[in-house]
N, C-alpha and C positions, 0 to 999 in steps of 0.2 A: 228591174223596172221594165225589164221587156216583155213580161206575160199581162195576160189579162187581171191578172189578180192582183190590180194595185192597191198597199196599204189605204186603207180607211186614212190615217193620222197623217200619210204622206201626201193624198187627195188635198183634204182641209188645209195641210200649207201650201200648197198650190194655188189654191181658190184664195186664200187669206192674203199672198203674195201676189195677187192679180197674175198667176202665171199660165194657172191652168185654161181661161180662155182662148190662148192659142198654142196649147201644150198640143191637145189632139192634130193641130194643122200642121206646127211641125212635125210629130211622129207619123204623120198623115193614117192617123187609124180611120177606119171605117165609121159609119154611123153608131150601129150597136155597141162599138168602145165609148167613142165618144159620148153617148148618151150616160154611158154608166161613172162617168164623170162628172156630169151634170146628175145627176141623183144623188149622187154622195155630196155636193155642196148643197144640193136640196135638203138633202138628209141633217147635214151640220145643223144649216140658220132653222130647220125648226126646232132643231135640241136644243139649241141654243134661246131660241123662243119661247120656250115650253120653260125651260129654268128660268126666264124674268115672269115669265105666269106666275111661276111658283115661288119666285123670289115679292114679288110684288104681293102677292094674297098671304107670304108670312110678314113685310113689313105693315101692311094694315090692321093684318091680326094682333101684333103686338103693340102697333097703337093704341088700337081699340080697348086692349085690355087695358095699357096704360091709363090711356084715357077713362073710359070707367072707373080705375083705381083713385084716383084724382078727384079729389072732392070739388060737389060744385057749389056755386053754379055758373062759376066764370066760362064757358065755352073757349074761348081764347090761350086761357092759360091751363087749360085743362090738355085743350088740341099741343099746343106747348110742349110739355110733358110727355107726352106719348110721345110726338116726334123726337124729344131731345133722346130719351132714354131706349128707344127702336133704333135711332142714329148710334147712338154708342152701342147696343149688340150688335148692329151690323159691322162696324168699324171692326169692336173685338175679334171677329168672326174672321175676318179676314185679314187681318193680324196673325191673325192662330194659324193660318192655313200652310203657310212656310214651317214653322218648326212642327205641327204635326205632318209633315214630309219627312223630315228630318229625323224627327222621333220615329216611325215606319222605316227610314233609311230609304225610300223611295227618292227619284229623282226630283230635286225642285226648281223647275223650269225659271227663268228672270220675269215671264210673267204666262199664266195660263189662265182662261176663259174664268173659270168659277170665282178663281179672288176675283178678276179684270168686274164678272157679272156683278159679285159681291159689294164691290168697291162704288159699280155706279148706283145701285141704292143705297150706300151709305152715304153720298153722294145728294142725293136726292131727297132724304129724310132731315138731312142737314141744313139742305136750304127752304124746304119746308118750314123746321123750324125757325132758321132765322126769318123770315120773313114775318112767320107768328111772331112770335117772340116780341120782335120788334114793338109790338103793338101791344101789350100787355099791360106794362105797368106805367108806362106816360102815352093815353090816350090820344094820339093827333099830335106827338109833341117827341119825334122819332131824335129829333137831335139832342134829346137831353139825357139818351142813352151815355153819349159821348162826351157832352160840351155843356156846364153849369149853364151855360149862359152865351150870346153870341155877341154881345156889344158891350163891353169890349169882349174878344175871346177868350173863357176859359173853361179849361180841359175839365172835366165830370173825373178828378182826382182823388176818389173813394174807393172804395172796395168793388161797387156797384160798374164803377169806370171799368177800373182793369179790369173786370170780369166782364164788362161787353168788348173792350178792346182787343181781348185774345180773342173770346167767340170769334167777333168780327175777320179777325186776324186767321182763325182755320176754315171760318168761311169761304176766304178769298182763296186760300193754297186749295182747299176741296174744288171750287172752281175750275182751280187750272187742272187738276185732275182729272176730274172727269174732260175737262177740255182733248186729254190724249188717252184717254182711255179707249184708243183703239189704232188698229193696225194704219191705217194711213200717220198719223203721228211717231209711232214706230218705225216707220220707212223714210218719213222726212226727218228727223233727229236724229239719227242713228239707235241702233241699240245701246251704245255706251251712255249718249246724251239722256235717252229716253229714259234708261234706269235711275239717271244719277236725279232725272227729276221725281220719276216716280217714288225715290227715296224720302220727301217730305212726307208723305204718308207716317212718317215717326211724328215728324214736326208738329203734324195734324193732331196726332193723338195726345202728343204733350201739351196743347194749347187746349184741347178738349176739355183734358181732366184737367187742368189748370181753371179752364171755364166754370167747371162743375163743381168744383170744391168752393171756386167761387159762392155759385149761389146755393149750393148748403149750406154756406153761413149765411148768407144774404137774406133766403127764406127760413132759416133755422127747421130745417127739413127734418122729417121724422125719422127715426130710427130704420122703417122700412125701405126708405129711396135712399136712404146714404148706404147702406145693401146691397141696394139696385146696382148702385153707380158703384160701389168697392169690390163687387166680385170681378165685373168681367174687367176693372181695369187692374185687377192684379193678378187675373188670369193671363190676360199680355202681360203685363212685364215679366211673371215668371216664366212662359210661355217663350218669349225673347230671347231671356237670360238663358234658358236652355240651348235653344238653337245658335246661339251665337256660341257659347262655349262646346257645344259636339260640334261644331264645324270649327273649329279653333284645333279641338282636341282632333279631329279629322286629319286635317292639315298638317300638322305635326306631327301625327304619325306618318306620313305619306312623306313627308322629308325624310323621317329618320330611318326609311325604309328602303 
């Protein structure tokens, strides 16, 4: 770390770890180090930048098709649709991204930029939909998602219930997710705490497809969106399955060795 040619990767956690601001004062380097410091965190946030560009113009893109796919002329439940089903490839996508590490035998980091990017559009697609959603099929009349009825109280206990109750239900954990979806979170949780939350991310996906199966039957969906919805979610689970058993089988070998 003593020449000028500081890693690129080691720069970025410096900058990520707020340390690099007065890294140059104590090694007291000159101005031309120092600046080449500050360009490489320059350099980072616009790569970084440029992927939610590019992450943002594929979640529209894939709405949009949705959306066209989706007969009208409900506007509502059409925007719906596309966001539920762009929410679920984004999710899958970043599901996948650990065991295709795994699968490569490349290192896979407890959490690195592309899932972390990945994760807040999915993130964002999700409360997109819910918000739609909401509004769909009981016009002006949002609590009957949940509740038959308010006087006296009773619960919306149908099919139609439990399937807004889960939604509802990975709504809120996507919330708290994206809520630490990034480095100051990581710093105040610790790494151990950070992960063990970031770990509902399964939770999410289980209430998801839970949600979804739901309203396959609900709207007796066509053979093409129950498609939609069956590849990528048994592309994660066998995707999972994979990666948890080569690290299983990793592990075991590393003992017996």
């Amino acid at each position: 770390m003593g020449g000028d040619n500081i890693g690129c990767k080691r720069i970025i956690k410096l900058w990520r770890n707020d340390e690099a601001q007065n890294w140059a004062s104590k090694k007291k380097w000159p101005a031309p180090r120092a600046a080449k410091l500050i360009v490489s965190k320059t350099t980072y946030w616009i790569r970084r930048s440029k992927r939610h560009m590019i992450l943002a113009a594929t979640a529209i893109t894939i709405t949009y098709l949705l959306y066209a796919a989706t007969p009208p002329p409900d506007v509502r439940h059409r925007l719906s649709m596309g966001t539920a089903y762009a929410g679920l490839i984004f999710l899958a996508v970043s599901l996948w991204l650990g065991p295709w590490n795994v699968l490569r035998r490349h290192f896979n980091p407890v959490s690195f930029d592309l899932r972390r990017d990945i994760g807040i559009w999915t993130g964002v697609l999700a409360i997109l939909h819910t918000a739609v959603g909401l509004t769909v099929h009981l016009r002006g009349r949002m609590w009957m998602y949940f509740f038959q009825r308010l006087h006296p109280l009773k619960l919306q206990n149908t099919l139609f219930g439990f399937a807004n109750f889960v939604g509802l239900g990975a709504a809120i954990l996507l919330l708290m997710l994206l809520a630490i979806s990034n480095d100051i979170s990581v710093r105040a949780l610790g790494l151990r705490r950070w992960k063990s939350l970031q770990q509902w991310t399964y939770a999410v996906f289980g209430l998801t497809a839970t949600h979804a199966i739901g309203y396959q039957l609900i709207e007796k969906r066509r053979f093409t969106w129950v498609v939609l919805f069956a590849v990528p979610t048994i592309a994660v689970l066998v995707g999972q399955g994979f990666g948890f058993f080569q690290v299983r089988a990793r592990r075991s070998q590393s003992a017996a060795d």
